[in-house]
ZADO-1210 file (C-alpha; in nm, 4 decimals, padded with zeros to 6 digits):
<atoms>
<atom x="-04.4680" y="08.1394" z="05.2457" code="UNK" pos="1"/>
<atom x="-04.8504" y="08.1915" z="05.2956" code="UNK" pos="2"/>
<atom x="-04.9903" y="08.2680" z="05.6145" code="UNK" pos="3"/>
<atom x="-05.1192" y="08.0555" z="05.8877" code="UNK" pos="4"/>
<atom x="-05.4966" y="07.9964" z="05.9140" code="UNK" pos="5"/>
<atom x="-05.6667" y="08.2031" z="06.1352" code="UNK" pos="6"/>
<atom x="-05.9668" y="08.0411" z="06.3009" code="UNK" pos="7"/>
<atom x="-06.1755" y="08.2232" z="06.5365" code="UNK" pos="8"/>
<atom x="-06.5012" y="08.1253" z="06.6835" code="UNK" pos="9"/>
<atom x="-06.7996" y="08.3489" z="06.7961" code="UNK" pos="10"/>
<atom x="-06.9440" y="08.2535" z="07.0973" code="UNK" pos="11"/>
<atom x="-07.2441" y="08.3158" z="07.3231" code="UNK" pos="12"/>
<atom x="-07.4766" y="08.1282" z="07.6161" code="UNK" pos="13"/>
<atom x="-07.7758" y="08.2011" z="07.7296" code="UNK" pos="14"/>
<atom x="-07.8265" y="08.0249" z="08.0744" code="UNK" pos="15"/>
<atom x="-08.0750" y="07.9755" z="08.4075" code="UNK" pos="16"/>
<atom x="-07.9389" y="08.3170" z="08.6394" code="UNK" pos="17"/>
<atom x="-07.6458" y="08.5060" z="08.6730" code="UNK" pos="18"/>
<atom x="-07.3980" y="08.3015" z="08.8550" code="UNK" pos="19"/>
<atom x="-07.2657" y="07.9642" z="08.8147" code="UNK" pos="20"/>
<atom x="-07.1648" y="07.8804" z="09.2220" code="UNK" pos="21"/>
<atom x="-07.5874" y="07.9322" z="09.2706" code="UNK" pos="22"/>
<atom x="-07.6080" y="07.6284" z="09.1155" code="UNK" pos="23"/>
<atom x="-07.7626" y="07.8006" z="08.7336" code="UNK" pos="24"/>
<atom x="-07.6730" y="07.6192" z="08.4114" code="UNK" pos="25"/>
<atom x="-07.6219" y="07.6866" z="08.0626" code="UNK" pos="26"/>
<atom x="-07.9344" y="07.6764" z="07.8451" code="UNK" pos="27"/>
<atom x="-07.8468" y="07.7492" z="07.5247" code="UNK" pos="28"/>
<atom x="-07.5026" y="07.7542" z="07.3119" code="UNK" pos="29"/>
<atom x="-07.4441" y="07.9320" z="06.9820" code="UNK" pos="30"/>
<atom x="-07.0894" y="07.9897" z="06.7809" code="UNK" pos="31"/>
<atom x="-07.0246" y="08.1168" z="06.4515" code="UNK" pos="32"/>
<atom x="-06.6551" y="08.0568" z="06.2746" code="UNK" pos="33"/>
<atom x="-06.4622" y="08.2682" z="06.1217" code="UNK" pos="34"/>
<atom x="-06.1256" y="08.1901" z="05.8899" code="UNK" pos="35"/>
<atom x="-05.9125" y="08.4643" z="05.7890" code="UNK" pos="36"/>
<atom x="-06.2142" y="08.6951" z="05.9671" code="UNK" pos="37"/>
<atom x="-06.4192" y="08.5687" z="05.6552" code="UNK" pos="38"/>
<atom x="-06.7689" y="08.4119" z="05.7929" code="UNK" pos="39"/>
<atom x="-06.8226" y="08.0433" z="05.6904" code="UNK" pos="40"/>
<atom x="-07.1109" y="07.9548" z="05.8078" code="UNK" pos="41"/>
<atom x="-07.0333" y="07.6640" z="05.9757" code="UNK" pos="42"/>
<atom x="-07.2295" y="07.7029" z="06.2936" code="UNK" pos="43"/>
<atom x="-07.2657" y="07.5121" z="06.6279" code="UNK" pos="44"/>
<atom x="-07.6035" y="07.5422" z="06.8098" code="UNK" pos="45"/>
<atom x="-07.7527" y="07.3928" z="07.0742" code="UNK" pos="46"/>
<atom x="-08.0273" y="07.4335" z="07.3532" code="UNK" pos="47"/>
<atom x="-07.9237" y="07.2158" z="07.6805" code="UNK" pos="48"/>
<atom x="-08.1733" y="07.0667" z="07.9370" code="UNK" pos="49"/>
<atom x="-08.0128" y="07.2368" z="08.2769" code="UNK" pos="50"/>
<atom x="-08.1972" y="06.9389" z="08.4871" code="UNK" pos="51"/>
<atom x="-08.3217" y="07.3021" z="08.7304" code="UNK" pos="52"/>
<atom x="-08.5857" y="07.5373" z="08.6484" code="UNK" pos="53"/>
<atom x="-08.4923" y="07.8593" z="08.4808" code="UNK" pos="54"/>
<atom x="-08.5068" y="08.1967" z="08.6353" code="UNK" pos="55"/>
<atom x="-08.8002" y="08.4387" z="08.5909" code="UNK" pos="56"/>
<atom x="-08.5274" y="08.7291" z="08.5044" code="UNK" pos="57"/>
<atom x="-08.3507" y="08.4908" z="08.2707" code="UNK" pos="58"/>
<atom x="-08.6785" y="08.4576" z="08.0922" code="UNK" pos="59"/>
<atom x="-08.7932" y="08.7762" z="08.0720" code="UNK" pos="60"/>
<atom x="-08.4252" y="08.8192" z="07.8907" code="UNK" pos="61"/>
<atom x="-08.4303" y="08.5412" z="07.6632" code="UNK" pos="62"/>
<atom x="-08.7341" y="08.4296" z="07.6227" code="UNK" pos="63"/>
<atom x="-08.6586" y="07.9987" z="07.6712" code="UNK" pos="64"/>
<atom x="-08.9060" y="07.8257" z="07.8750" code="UNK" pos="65"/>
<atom x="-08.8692" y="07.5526" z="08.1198" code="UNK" pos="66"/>
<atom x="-09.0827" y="07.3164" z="07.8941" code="UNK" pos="67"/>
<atom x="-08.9213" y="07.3998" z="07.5959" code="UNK" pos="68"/>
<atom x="-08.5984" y="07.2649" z="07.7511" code="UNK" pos="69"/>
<atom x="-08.7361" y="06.9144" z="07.8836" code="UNK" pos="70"/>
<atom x="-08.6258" y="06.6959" z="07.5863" code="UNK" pos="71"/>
<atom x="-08.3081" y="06.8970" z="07.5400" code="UNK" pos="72"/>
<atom x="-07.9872" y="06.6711" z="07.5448" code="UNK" pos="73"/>
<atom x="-07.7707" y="06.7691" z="07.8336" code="UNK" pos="74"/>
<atom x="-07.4336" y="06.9010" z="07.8007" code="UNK" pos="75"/>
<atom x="-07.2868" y="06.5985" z="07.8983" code="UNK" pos="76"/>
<atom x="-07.4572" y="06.4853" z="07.5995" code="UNK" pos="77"/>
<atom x="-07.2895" y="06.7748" z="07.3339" code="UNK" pos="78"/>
<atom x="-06.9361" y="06.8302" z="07.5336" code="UNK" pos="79"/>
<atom x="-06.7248" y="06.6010" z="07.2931" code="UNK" pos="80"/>
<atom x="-06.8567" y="06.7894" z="06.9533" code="UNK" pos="81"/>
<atom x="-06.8699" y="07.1265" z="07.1429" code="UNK" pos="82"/>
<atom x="-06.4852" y="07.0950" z="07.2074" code="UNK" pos="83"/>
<atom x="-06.3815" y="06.9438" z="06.8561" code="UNK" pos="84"/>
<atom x="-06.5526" y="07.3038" z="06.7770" code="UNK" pos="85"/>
<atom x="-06.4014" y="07.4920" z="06.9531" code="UNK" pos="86"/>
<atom x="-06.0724" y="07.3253" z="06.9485" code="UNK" pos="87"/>
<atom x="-05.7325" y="07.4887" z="06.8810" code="UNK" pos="88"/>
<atom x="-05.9254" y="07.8302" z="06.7820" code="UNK" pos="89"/>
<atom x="-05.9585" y="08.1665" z="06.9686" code="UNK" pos="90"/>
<atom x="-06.2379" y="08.2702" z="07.1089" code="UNK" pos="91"/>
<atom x="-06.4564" y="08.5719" z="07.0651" code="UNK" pos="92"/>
<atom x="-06.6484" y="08.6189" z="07.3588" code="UNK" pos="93"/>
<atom x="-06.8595" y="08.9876" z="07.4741" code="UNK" pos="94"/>
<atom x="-06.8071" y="08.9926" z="07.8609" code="UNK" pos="95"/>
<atom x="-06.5876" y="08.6702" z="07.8875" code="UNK" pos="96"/>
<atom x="-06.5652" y="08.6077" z="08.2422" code="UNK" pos="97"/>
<atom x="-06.9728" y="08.5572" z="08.2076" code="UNK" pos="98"/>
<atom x="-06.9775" y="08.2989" z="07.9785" code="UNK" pos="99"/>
<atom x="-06.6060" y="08.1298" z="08.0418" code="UNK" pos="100"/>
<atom x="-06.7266" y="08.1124" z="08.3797" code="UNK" pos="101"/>
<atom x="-07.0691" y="07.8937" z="08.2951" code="UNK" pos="102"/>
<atom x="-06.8703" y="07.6362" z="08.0716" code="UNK" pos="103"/>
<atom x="-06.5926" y="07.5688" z="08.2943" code="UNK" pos="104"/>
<atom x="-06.8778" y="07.4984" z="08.5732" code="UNK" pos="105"/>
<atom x="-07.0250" y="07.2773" z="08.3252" code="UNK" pos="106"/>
<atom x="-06.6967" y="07.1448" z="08.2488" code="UNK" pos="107"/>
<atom x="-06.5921" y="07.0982" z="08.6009" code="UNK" pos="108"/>
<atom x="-06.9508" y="06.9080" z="08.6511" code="UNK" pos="109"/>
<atom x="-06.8250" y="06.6008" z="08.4380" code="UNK" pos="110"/>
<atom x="-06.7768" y="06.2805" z="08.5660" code="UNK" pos="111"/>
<atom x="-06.4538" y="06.2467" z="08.3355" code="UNK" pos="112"/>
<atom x="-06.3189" y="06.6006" z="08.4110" code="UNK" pos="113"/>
<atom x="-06.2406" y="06.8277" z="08.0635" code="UNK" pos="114"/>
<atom x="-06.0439" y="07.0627" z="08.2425" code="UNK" pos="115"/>
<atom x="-06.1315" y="07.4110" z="08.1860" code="UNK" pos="116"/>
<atom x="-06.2644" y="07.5918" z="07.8034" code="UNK" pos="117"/>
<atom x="-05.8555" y="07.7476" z="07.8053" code="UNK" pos="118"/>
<atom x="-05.7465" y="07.3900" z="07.7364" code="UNK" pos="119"/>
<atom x="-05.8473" y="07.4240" z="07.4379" code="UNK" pos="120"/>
<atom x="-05.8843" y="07.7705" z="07.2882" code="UNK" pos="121"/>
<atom x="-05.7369" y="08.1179" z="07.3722" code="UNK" pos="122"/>
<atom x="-06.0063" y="08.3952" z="07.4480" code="UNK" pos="123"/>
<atom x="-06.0401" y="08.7182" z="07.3344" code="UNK" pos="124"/>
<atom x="-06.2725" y="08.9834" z="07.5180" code="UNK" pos="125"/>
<atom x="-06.4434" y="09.2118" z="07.2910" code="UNK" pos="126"/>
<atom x="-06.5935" y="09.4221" z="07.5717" code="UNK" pos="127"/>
<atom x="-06.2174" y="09.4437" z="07.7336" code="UNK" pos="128"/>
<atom x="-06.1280" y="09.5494" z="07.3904" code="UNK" pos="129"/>
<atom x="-06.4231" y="09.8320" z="07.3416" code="UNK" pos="130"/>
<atom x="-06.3393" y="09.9556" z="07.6825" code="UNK" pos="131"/>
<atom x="-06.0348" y="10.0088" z="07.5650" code="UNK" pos="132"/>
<atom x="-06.0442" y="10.1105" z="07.2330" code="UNK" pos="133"/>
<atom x="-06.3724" y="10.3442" z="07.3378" code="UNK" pos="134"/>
<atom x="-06.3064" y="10.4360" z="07.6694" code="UNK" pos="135"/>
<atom x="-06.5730" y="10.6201" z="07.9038" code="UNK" pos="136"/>
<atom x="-06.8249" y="10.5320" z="07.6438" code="UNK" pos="137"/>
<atom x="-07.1395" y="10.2398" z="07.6804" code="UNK" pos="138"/>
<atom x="-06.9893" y="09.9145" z="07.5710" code="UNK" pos="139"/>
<atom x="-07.2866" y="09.6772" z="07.5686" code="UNK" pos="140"/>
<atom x="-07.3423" y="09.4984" z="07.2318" code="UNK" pos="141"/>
<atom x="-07.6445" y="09.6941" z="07.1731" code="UNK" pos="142"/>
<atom x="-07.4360" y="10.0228" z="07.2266" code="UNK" pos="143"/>
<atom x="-07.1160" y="09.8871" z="07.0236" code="UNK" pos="144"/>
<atom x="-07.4114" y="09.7335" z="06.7267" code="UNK" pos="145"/>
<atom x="-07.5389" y="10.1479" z="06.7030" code="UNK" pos="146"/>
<atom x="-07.2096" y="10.3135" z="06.6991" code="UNK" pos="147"/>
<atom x="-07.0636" y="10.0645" z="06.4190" code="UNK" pos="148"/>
<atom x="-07.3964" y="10.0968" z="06.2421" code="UNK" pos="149"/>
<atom x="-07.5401" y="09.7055" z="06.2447" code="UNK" pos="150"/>
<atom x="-07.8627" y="09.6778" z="06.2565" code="UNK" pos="151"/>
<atom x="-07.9828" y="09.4378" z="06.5346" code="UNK" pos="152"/>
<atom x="-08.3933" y="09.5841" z="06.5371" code="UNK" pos="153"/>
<atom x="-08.4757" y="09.1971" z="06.5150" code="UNK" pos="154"/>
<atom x="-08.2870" y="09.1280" z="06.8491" code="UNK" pos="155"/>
<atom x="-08.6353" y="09.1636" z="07.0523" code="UNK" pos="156"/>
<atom x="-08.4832" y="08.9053" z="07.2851" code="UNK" pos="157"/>
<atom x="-08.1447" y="08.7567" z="07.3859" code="UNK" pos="158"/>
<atom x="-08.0641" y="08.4100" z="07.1516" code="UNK" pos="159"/>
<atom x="-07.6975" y="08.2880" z="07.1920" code="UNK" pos="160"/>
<atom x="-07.6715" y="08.1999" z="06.8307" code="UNK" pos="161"/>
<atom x="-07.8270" y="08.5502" z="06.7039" code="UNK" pos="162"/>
<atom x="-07.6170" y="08.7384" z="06.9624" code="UNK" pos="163"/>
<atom x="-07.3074" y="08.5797" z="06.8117" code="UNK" pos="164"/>
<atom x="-07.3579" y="08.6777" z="06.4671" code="UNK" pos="165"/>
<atom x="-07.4207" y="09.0098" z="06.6091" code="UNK" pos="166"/>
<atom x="-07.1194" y="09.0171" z="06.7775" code="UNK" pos="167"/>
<atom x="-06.9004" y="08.8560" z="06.4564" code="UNK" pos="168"/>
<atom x="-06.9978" y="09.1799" z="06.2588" code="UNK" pos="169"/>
<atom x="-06.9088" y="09.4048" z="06.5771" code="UNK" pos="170"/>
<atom x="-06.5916" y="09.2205" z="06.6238" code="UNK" pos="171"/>
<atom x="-06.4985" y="09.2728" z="06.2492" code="UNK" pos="172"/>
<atom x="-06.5993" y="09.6465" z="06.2241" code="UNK" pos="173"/>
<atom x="-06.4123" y="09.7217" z="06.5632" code="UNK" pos="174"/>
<atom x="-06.0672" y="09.5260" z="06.4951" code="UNK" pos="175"/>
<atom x="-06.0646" y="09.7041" z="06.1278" code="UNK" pos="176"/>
<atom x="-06.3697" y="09.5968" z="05.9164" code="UNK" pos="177"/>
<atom x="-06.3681" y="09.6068" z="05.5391" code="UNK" pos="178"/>
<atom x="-06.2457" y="09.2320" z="05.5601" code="UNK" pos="179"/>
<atom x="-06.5658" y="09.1978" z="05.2661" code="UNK" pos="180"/>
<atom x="-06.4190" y="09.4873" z="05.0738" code="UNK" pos="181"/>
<atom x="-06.1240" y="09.3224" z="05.0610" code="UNK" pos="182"/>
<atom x="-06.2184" y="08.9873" z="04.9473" code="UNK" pos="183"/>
<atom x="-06.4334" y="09.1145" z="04.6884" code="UNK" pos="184"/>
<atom x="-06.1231" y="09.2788" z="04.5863" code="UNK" pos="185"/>
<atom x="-05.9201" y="08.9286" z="04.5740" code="UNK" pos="186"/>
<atom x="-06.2254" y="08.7735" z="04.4146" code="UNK" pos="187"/>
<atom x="-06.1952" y="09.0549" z="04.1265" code="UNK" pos="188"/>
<atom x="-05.8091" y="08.9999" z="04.1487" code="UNK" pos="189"/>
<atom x="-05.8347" y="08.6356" z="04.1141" code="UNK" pos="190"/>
<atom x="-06.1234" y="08.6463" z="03.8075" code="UNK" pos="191"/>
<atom x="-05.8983" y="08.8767" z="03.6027" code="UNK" pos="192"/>
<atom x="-05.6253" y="08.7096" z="03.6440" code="UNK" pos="193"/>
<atom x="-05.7813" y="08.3991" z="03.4829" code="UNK" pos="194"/>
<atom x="-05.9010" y="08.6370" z="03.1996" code="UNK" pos="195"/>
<atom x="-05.6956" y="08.6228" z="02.8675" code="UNK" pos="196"/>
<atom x="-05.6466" y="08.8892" z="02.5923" code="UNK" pos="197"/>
<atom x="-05.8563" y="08.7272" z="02.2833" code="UNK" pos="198"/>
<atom x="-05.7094" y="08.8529" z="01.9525" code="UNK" pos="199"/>
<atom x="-05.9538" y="08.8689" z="01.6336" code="UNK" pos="200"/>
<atom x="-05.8155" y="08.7192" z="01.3216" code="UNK" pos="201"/>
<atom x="-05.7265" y="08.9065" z="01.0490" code="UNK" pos="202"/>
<atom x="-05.8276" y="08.6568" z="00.8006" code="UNK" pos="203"/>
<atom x="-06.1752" y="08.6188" z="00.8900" code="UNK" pos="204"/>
<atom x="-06.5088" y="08.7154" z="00.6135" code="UNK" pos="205"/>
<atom x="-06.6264" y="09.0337" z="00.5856" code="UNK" pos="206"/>
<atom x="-06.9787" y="09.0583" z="00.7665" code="UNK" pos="207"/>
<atom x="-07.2677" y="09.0063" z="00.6012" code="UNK" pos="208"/>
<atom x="-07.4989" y="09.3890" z="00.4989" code="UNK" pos="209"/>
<atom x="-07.8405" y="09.3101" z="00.4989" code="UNK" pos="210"/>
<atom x="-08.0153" y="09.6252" z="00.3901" code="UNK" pos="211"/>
<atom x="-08.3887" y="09.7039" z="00.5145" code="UNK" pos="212"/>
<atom x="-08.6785" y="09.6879" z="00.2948" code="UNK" pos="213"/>
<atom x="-08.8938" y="09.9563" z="00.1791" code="UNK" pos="214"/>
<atom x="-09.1716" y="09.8674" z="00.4043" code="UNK" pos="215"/>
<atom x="-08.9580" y="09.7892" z="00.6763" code="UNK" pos="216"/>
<atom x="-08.8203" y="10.1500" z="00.6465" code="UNK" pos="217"/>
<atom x="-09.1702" y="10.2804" z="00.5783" code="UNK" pos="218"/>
<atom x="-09.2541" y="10.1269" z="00.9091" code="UNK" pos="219"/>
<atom x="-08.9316" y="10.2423" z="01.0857" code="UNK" pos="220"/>
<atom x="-09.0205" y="10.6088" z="01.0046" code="UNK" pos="221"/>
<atom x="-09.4037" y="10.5876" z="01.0894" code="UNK" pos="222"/>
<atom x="-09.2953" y="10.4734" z="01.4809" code="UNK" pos="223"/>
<atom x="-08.9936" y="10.7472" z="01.4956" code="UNK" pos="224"/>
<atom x="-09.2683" y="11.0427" z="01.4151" code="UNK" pos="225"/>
<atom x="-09.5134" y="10.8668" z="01.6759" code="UNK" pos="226"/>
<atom x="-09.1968" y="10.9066" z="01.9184" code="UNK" pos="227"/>
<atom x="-09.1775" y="11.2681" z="01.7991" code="UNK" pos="228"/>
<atom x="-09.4972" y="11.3740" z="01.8327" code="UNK" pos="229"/>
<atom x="-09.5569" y="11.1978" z="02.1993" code="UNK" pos="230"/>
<atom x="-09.2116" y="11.3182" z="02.3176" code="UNK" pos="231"/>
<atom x="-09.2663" y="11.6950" z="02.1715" code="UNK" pos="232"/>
<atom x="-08.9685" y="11.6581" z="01.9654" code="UNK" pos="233"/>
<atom x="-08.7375" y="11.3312" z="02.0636" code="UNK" pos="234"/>
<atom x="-08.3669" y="11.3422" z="02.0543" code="UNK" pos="235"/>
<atom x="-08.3465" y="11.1232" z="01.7137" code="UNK" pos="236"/>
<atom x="-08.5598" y="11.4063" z="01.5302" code="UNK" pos="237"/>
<atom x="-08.3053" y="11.7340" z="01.6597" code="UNK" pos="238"/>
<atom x="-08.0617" y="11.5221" z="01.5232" code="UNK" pos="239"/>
<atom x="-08.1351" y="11.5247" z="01.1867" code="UNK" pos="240"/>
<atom x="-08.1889" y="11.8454" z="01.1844" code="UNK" pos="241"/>
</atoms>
């Protein structure tokens, strides 16, 4: 019996300020998907118009601009294909409560009502998990990307989508990594498997000697004491010796 399909999406938001009951909005959604903890890269990405000006703090973090957000659809516009995304898959999320929080507000904003994001996936906390599994130690994804040895030198500023590729390769080093050693290691499986021994037949002509001429010796022996004499003895001449 093979084993169920795991799907698990990568998530991140970038969004106005820091809490949702102020009245601040998501800006920005990125997801990655992983199946089997094998990237896909089938990605969902979108920035949101948040119909309220952004924060200057929020700025300075991520770097999106009110006027870059004006013709953005709004996430009453994106909700439907956001949650066939995310549907019936768990949920990787750094800091959960952060960015659960935000979509359930947005959610909850709806004139239909969605419910809440747990209607529809489970959630897993990776910086519940570091604290755990590195306890008394700085947990932040830039910490977690240095200790696991990911390089993240082009993350000048927050993007939802970068930070959740980021946070796929922490989440895969952290919970046991190697997943690409091992697949390689299928892939190798699975190619010699569909190799077969080829036997040579005994029946078949003899090859064909085709002996060198005298100049094309001549010439052959000029170029191998060139060799020699650039070289200071190559390994052809201490052979024949």
């Amino acid at each position: 019996m093979k084993n169920p399909v795991q799907r698990q999406i990568v998530l991140d938001t970038e969004t106005t300020g820091l809490n949702p009951e102020e009245g601040h909005r998501i800006i920005e959604i990125g997801c990655v998907e992983l199946i089997n903890r094998r990237l896909t890269g089938q990605h969902f990405h979108v920035y949101l118009n948040p119909d309220r000006m952004i924060d200057e703090g929020a700025i300075e973090v991520h770097g999106i601009s009110n006027d870059f957000l004006a013709d953005k659809p709004h996430f009453e516009d994106i909700v439907e294909d956001f949650v066939n995304y995310i549907r019936d898959a768990e949920l990787i999320i750094h800091n959960a409560p952060f960015d659960v929080g935000f979509i359930n507000h947005e959610l909850s904003l709806l004139k239909n009502g969605s419910g809440s994001i747990e209607n529809y996936s489970t959630i897993l906390d990776t910086l519940e998990y570091a604290r755990k599994k590195h306890p008394g130690q700085r947990n932040s994804l830039d910490a977690l990307c240095k200790r696991y040895g990911i390089d993240n030198s082009h993350r000048d500023l927050h993007g939802a989508l970068l930070d959740a590729e980021i946070l796929a390769d922490v989440y895969l080093l952290m919970t046991g990594g190697q997943t690409s050693l091992f697949a390689k290691d299928k892939l190798r499986q699975e190619n010699s498997n569909q190799l077969q021994d080829k036997k040579i037949a005994t029946d078949r002509p003899k090859l064909k000697i085709v002996a060198c001429s005298e100049e094309e010796l001549r010439l052959h022996q000029q170029r191998m004491e060139a060799i020699d004499k650039a070289s200071g003895g190559s390994v052809w001449s201490k052979l024949s010796e």
